[in-house]
Backbone as CSV, one residue per row, in Angstrom:
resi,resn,N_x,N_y,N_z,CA_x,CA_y,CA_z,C_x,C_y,C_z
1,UNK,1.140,11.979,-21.374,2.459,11.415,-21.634,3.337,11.459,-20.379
2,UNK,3.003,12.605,-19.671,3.788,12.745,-18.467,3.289,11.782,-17.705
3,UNK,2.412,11.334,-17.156,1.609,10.575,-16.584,2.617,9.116,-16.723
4,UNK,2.565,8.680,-18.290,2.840,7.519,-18.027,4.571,7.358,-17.831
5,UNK,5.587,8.282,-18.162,6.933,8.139,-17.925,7.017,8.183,-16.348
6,UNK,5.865,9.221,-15.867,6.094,8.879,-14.080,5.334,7.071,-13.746
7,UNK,5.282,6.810,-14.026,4.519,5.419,-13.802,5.698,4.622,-14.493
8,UNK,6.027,4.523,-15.340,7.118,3.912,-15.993,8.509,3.894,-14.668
9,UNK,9.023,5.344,-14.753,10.056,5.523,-13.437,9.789,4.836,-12.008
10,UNK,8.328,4.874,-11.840,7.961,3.594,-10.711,8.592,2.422,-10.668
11,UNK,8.570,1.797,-11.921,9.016,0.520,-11.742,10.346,-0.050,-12.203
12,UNK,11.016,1.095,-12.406,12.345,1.346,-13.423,13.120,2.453,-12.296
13,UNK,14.166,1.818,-11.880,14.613,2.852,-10.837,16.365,2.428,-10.539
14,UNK,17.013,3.132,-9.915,18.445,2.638,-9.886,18.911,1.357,-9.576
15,UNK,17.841,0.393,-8.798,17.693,-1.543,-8.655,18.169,-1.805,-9.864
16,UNK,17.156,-1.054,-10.979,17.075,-1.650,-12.709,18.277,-1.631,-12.913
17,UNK,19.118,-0.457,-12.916,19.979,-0.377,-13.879,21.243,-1.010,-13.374
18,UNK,21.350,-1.595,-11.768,22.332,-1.888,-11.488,22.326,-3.401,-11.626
19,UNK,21.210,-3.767,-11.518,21.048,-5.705,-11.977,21.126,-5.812,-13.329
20,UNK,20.907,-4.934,-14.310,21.269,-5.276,-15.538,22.618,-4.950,-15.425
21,UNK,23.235,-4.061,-15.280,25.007,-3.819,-15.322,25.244,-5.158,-15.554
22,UNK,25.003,-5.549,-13.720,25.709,-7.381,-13.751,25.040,-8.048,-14.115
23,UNK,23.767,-8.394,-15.101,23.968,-9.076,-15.604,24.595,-9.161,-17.271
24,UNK,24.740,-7.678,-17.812,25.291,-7.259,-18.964,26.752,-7.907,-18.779
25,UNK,27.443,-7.555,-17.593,29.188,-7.965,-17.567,28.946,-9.450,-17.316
26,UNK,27.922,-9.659,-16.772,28.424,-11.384,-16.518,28.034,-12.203,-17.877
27,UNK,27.161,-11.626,-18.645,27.116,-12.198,-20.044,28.266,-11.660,-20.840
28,UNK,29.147,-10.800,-20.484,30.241,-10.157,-20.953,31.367,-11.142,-21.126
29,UNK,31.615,-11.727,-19.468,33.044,-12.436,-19.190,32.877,-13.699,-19.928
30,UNK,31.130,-14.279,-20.029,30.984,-15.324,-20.023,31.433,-15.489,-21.693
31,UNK,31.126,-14.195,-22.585,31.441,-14.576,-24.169,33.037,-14.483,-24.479
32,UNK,33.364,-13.727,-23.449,34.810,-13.825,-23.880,35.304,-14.667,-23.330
33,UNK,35.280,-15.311,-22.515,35.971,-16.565,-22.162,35.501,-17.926,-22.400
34,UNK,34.007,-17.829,-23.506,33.560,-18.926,-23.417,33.220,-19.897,-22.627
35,UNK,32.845,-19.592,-21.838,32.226,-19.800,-20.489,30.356,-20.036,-20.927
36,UNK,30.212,-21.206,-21.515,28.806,-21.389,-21.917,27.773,-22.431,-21.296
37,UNK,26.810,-22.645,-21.007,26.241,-23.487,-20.073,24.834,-23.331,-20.379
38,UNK,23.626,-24.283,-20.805,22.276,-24.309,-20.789,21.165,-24.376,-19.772
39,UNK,21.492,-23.874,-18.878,20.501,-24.052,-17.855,18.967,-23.841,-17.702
40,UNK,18.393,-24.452,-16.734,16.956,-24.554,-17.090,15.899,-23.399,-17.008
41,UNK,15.223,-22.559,-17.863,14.324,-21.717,-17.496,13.639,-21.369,-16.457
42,UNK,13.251,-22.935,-15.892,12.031,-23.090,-15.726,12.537,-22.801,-14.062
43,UNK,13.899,-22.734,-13.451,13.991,-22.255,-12.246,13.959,-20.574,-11.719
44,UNK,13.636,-20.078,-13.019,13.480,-18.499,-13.469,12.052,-18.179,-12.190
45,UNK,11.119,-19.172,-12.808,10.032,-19.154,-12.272,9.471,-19.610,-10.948
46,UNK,10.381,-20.678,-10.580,10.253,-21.250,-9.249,10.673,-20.427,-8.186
47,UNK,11.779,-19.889,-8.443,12.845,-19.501,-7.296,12.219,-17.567,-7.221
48,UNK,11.979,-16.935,-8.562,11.612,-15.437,-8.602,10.647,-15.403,-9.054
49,UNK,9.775,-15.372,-9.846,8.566,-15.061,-11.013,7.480,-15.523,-9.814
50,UNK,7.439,-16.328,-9.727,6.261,-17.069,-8.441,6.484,-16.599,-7.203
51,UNK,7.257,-16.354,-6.223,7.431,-15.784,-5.157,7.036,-14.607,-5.256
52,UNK,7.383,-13.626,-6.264,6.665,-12.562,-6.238,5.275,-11.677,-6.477
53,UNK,5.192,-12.635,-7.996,3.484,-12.915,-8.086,2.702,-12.991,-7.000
54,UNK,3.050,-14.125,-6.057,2.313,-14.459,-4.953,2.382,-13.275,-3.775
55,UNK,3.406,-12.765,-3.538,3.399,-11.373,-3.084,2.516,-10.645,-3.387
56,UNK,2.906,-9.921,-5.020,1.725,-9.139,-5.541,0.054,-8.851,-4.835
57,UNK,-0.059,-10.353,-4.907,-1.511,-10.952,-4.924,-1.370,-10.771,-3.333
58,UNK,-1.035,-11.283,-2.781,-1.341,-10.475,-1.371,-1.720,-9.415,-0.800
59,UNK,-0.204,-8.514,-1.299,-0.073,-6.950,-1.083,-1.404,-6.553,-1.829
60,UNK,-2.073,-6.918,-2.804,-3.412,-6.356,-3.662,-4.295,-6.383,-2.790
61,UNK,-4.575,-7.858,-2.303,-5.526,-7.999,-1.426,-5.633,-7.204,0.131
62,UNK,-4.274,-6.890,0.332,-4.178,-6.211,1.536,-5.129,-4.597,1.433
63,UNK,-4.288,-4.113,0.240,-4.758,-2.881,-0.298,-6.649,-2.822,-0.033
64,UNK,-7.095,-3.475,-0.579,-8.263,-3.463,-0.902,-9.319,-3.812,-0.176
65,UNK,-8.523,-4.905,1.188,-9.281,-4.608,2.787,-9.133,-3.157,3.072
66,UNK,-7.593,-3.041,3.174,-7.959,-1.300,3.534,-8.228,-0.220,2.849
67,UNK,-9.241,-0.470,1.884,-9.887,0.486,1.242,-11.833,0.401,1.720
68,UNK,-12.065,-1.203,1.859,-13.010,-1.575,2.427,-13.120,-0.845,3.742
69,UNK,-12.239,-1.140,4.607,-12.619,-0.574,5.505,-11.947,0.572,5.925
70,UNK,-11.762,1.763,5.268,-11.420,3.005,4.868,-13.014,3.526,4.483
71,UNK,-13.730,2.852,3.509,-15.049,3.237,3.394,-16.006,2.741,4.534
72,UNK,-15.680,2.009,5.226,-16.781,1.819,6.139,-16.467,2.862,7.612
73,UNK,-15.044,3.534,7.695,-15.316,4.451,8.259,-16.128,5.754,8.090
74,UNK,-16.166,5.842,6.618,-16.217,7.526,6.043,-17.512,6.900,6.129
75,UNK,-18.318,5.751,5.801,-19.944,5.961,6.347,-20.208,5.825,7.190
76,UNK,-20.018,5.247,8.306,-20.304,5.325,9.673,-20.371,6.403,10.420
77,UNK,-19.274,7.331,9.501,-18.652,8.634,10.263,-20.353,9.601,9.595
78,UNK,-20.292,9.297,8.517,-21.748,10.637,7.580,-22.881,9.909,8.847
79,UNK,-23.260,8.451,8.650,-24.418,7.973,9.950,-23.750,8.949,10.680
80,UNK,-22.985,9.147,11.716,-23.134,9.946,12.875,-23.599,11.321,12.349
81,UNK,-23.361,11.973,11.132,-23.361,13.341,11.511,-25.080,13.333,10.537
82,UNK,-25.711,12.329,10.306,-27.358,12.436,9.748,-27.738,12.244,10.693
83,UNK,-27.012,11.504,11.969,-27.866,11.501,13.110,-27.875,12.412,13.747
84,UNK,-26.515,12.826,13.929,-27.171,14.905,14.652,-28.620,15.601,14.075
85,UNK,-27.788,15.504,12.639,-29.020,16.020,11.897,-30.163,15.876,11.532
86,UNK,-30.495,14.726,11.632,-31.733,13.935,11.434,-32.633,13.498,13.025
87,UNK,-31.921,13.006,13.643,-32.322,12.573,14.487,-33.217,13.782,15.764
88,UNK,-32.566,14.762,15.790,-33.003,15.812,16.978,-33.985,16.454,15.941
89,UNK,-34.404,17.164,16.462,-35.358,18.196,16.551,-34.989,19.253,16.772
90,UNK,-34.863,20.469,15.372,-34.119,21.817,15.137,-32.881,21.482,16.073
91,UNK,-32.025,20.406,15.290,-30.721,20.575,16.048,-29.412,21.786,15.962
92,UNK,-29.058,22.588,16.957,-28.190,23.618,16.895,-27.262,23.718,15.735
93,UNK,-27.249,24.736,15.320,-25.876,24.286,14.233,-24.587,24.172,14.645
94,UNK,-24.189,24.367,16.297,-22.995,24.194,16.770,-22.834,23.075,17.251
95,UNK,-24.118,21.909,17.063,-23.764,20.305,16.684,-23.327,19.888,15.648
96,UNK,-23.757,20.240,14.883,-23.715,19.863,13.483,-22.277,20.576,12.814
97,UNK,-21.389,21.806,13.552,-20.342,22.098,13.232,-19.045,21.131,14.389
98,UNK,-19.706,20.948,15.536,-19.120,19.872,16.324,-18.745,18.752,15.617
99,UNK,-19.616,17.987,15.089,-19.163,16.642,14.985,-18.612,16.753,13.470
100,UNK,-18.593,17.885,12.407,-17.860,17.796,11.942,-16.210,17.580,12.248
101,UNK,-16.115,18.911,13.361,-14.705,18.796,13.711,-14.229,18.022,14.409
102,UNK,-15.060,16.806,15.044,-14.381,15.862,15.344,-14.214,14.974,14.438
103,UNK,-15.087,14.661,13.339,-14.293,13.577,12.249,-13.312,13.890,11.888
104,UNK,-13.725,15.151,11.171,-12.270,15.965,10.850,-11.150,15.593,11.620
105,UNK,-10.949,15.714,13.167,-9.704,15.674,13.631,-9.485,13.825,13.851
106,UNK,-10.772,12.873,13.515,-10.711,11.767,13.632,-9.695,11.288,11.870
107,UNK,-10.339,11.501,10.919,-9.505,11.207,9.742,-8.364,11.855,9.747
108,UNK,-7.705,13.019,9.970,-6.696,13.892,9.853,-5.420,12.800,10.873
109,UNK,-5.862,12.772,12.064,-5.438,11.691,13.343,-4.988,10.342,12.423
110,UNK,-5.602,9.637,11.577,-5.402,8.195,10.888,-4.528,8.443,9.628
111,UNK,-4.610,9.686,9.492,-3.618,9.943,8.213,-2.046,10.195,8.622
112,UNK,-2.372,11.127,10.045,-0.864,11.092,10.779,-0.296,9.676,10.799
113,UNK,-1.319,8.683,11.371,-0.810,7.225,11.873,-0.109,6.196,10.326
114,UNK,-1.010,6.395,9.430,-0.763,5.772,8.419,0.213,6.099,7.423
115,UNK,0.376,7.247,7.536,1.705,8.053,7.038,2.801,8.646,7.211
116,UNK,2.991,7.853,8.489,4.452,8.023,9.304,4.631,6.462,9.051
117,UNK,6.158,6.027,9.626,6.787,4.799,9.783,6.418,3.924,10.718
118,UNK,6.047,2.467,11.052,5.941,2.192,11.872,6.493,2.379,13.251
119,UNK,7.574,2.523,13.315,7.959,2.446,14.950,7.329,3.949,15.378
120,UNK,7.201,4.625,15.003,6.297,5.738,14.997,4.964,5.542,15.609
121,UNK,4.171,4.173,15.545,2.969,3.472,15.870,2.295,4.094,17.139
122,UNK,3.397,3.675,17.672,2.827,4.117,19.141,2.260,5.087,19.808
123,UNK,3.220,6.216,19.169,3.084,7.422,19.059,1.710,8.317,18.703
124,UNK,1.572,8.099,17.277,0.597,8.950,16.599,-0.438,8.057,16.927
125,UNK,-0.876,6.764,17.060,-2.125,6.027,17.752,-2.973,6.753,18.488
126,UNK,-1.969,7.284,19.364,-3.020,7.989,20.195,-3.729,9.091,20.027
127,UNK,-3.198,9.818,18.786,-4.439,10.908,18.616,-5.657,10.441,17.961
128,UNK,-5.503,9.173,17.240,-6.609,8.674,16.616,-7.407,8.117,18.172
129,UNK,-7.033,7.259,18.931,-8.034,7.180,20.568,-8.316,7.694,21.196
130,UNK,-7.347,8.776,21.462,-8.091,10.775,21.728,-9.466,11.247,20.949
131,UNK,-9.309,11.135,19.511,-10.600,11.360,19.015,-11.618,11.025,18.781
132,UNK,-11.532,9.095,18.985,-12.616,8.179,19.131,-13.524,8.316,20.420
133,UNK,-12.583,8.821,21.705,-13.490,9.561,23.140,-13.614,10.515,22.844
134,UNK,-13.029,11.784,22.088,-14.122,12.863,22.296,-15.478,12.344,21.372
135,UNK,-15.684,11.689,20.652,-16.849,11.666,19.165,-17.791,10.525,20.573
136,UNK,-17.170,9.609,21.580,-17.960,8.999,22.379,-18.618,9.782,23.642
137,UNK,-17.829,11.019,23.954,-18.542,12.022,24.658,-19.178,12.621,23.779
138,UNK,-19.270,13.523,22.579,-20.047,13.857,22.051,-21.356,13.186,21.723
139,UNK,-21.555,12.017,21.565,-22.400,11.121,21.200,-23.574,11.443,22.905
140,UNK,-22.440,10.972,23.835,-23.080,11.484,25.340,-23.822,12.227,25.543
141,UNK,-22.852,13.256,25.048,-24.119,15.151,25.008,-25.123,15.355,24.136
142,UNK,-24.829,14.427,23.377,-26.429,14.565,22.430,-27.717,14.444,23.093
143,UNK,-27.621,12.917,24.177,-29.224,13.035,24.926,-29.559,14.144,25.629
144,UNK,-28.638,15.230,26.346,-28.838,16.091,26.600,-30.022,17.185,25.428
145,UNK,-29.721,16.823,24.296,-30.902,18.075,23.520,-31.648,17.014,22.949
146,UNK,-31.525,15.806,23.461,-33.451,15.282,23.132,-33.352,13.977,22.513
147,UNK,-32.029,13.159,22.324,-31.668,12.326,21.380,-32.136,10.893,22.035
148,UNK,-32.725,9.851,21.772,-33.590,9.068,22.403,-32.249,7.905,22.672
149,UNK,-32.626,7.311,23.928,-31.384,6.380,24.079,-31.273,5.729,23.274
150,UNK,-32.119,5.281,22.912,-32.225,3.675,21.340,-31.401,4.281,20.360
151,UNK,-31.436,5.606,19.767,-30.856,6.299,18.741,-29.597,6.790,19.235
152,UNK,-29.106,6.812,20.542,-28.279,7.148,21.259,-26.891,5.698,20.920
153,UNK,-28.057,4.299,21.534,-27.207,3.493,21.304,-26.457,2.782,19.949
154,UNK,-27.570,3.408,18.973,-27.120,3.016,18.021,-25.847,3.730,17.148
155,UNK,-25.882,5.070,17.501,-24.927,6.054,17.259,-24.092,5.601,18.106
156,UNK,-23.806,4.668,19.146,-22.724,4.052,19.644,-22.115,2.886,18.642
157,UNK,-23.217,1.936,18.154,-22.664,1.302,16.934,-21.863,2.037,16.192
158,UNK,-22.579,2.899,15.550,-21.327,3.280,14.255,-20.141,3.941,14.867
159,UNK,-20.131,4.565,16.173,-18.534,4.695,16.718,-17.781,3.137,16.642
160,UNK,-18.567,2.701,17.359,-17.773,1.070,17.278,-17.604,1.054,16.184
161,UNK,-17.854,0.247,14.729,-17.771,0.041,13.827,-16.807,1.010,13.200
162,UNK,-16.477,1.846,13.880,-15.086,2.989,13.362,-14.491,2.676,13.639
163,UNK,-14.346,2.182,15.315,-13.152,1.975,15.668,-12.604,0.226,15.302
164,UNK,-13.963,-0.644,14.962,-13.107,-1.936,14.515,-12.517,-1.769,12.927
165,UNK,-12.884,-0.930,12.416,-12.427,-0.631,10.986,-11.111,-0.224,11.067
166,UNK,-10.818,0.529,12.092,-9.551,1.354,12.467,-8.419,-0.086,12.492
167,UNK,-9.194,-0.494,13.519,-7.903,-1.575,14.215,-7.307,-2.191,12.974
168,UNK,-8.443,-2.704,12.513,-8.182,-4.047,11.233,-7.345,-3.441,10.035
169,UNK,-7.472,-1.861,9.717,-6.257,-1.148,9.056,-5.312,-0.881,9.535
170,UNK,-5.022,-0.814,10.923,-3.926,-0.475,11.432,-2.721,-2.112,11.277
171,UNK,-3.560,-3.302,11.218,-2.899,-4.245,10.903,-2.577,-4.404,9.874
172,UNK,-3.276,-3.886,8.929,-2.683,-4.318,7.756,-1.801,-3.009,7.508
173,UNK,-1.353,-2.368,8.205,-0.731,-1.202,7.945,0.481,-1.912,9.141
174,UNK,0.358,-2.892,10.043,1.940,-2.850,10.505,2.333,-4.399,10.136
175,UNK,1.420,-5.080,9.622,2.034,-6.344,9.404,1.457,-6.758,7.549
176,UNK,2.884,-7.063,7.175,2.818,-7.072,5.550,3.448,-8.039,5.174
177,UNK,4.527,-8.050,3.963,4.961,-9.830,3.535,5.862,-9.715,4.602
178,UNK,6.203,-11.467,4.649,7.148,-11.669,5.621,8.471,-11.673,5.170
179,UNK,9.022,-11.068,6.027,10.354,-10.051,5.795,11.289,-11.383,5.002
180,UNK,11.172,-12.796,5.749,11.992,-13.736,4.846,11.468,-13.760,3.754
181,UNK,10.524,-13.704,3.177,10.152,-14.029,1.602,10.751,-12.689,0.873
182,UNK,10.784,-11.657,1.327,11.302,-9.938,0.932,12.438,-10.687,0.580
183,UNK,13.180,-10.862,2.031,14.780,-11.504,1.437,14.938,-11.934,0.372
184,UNK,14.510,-13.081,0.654,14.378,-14.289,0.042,14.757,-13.868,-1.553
185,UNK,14.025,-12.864,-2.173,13.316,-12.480,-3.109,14.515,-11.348,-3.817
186,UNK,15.096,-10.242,-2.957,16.044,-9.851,-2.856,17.579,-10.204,-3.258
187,UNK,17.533,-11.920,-2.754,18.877,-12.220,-2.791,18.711,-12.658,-4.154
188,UNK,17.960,-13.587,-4.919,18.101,-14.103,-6.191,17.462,-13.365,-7.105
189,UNK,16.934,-12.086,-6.874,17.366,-11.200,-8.275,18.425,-10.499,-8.655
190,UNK,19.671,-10.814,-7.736,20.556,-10.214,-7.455,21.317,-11.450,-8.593
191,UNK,21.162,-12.255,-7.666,22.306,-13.135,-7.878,22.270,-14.217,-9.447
192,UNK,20.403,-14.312,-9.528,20.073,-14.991,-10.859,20.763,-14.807,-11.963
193,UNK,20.707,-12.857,-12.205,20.911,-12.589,-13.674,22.428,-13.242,-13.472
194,UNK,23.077,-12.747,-12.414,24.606,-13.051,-12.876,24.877,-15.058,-12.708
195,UNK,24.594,-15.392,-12.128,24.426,-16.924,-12.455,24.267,-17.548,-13.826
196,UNK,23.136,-16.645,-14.541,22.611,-17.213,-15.437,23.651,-16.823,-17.174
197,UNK,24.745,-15.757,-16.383,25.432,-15.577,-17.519,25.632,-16.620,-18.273
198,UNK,26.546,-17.572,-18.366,26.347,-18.817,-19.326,25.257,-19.623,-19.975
199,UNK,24.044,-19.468,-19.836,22.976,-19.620,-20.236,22.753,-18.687,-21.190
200,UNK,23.050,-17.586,-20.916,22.943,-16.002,-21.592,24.216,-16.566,-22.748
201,UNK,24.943,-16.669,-23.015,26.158,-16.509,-23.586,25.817,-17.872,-24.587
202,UNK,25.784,-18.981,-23.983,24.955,-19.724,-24.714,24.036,-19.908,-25.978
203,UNK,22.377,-19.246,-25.768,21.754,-18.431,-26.479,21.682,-17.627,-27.465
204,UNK,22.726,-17.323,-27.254,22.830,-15.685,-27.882,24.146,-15.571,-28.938
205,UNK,24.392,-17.023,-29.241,25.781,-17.055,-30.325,25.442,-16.443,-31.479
206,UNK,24.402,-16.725,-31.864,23.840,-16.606,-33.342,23.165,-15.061,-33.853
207,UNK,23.128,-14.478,-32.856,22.538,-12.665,-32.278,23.442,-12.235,-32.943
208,UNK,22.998,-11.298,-33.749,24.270,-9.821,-34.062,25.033,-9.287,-32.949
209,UNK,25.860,-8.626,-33.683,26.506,-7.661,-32.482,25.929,-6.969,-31.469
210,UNK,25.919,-6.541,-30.575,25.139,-5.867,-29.850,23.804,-6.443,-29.435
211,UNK,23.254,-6.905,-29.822,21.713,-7.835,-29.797,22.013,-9.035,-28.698
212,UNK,23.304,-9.696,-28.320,23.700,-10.912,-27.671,22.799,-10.139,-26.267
213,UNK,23.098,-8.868,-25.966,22.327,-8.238,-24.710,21.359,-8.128,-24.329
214,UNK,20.636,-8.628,-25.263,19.307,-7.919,-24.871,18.066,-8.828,-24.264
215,UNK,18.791,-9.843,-24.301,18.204,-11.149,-23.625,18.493,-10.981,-21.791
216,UNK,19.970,-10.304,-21.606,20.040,-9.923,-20.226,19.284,-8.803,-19.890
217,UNK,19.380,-7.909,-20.333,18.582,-6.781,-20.097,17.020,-6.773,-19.489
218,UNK,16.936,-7.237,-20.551,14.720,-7.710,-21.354,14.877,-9.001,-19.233
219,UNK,15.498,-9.518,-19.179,15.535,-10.486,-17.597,15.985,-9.846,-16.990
220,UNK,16.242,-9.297,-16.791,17.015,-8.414,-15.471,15.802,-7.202,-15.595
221,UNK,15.426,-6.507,-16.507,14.565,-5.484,-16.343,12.636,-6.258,-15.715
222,UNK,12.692,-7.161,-16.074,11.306,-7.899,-15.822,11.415,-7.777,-14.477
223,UNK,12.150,-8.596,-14.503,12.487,-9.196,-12.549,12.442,-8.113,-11.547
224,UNK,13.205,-6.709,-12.166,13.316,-5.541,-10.804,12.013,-5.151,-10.937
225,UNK,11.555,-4.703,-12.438,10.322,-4.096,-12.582,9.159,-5.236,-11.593
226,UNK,9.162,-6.099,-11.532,7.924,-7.091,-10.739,8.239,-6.820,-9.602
227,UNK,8.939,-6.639,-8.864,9.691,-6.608,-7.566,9.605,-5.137,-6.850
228,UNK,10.185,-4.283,-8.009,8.957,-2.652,-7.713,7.913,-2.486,-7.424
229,UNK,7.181,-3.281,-8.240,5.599,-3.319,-8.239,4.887,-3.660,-6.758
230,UNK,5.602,-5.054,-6.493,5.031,-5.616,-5.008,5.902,-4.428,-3.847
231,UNK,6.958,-4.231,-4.566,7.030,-2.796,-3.230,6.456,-1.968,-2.830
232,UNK,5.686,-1.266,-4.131,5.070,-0.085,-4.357,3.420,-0.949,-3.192
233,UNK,3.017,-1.708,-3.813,1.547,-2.189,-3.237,2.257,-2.515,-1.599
234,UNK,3.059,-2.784,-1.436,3.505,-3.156,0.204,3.055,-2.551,1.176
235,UNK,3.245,-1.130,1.063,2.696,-0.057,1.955,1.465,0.716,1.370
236,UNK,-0.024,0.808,1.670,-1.012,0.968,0.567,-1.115,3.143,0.901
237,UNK,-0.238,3.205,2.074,-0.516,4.410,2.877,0.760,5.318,2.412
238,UNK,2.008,4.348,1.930,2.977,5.553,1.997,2.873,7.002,0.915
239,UNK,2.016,6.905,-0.385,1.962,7.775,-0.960,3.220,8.094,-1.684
240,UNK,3.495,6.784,-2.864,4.777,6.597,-2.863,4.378,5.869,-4.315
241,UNK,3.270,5.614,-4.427,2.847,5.031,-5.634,1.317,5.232,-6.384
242,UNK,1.357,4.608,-6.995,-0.249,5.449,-8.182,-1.592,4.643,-7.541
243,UNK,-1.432,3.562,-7.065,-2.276,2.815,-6.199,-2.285,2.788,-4.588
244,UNK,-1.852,3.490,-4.458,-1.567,4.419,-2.815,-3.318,4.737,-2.515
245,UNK,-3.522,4.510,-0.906,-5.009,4.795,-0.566,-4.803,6.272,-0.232
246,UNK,-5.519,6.847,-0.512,-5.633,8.139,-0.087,-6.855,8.692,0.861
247,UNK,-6.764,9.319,1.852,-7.191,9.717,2.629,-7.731,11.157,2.474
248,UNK,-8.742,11.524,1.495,-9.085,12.728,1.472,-9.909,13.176,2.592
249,UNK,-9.389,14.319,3.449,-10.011,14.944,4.515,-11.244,15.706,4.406
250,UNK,-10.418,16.694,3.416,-10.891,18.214,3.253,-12.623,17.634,2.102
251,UNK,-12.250,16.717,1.447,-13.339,16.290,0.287,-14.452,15.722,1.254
252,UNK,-14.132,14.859,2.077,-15.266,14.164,2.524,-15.939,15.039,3.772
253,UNK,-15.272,15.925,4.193,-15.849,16.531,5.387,-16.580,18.307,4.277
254,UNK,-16.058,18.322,3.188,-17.348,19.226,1.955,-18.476,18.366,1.905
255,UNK,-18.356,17.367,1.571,-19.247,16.452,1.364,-20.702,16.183,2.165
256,UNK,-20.378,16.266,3.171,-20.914,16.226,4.650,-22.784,16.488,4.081
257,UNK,-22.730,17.448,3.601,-23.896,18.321,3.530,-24.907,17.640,2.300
């Protein structure tokens, strides 16, 4: 039960209650002054309902590259450490505790990056390219205890393949909807409900007491709640919502074995 009132409060938040206010008073002024007007539904959908949908569906798709390639690091990363292990012959166990701690400090490094703010970018980047050269010197010191170049080079693949996985999340981690459609999107849920008061007032002659509202409400609560939603999916890293990627460290480096 707790579960779902925190999921509920996700999409229901002080936006909600202040776009219904206005649109509650603007269906307010509009009954007492008779101020009535039929306007068309169907720009409900053109101007908000569709702009954001189409958001949605983006921000989803964004999510779910960087989950793709979130998993194609964490296997590339196990290939490197079966290749310590597999590959040599009675390999030391202070390899095999090595290249743990460099994934380790390689995922830990992408979680700093992805979970700070962008202008921040610059910054924390670099411990994630700090740790992509030590795991490429390590890879180095391996032929040293016997590791055959062919198996050498290929354990250079899956570094690569980390690091193009990296990049291609780091984009979708600094470039998201375009800030005019945000606007865009912003200004006429603002401004709809209260526009649409006479439409509202309209409607709603024949409603009991109290009931004339609930037609503003029930629209004004849709609209913020959809508009939460594509916020929440906007950033897939901030850890700010129930579909947030998560970056388990400590799980995948147990795992190892």
């Amino acid at each position: 039960m707790w579960k779902l009132f925190k999921r509920a409060f996700l999409i229901i938040n002080w936006k909600t209650f202040v776009i219904t206010f206005l649109s509650i008073a603007s269906t307010a002024f509009c009954l007492h002054y008779h101020i009535k007007a039929d306007f068309p539904l169907t720009l409900i959908g053109t101007a908000i309902v569709f702009p954001i949908v189409f958001s949605i569906g983006g921000a989803y798709k964004r999510r779910e590259a960087a989950l793709d390639e979130y998993g194609s690091i964490k296997a590339h990363g196990r290939s490197l450490y079966f290749a310590v292990s597999h590959w040599l012959e009675n390999p030391p166990q202070e390899l095999k505790t090595d290249i743990k701690i460099h994934l380790e400090n390689l995922l830990n490094s992408c979680t700093q990056v992805f979970t700070n703010p962008v202008d921040k970018l610059e910054e924390t980047e670099k411990g994630v390219y700090q740790n992509f050269h030590n795991l490429s010197v390590f890879i180095k010191s391996l032929r040293a205890h016997g590791l055959p170049s062919g198996e050498a080079s290929r354990s250079n693949q899956f570094l690569s393949k980390m690091m193009i996985s990296f990049e291609r999340i780091k984009h979708i981690y600094q470039y998201r909807t375009p800030r005019t459609l945000r606007t865009y999107s912003d200004i006429f849920i603002v401004v709809l409900p209260i526009i649409y008061g006479p439409h509202f007032a309209e409607n709603v002659t024949s409603y009991n007491y109290g009931l004339q509202y609930a037609v503003p409400v029930l629209f004004s609560v849709i609209l913020v709640a959809l508009d939460n939603i594509q916020s929440h999916l906007e950033n897939p890293f901030d850890q700010q919502g129930e579909d947030d990627v998560n970056i388990n460290v400590k799980k995948f480096i147990k795992n190892l074995e």
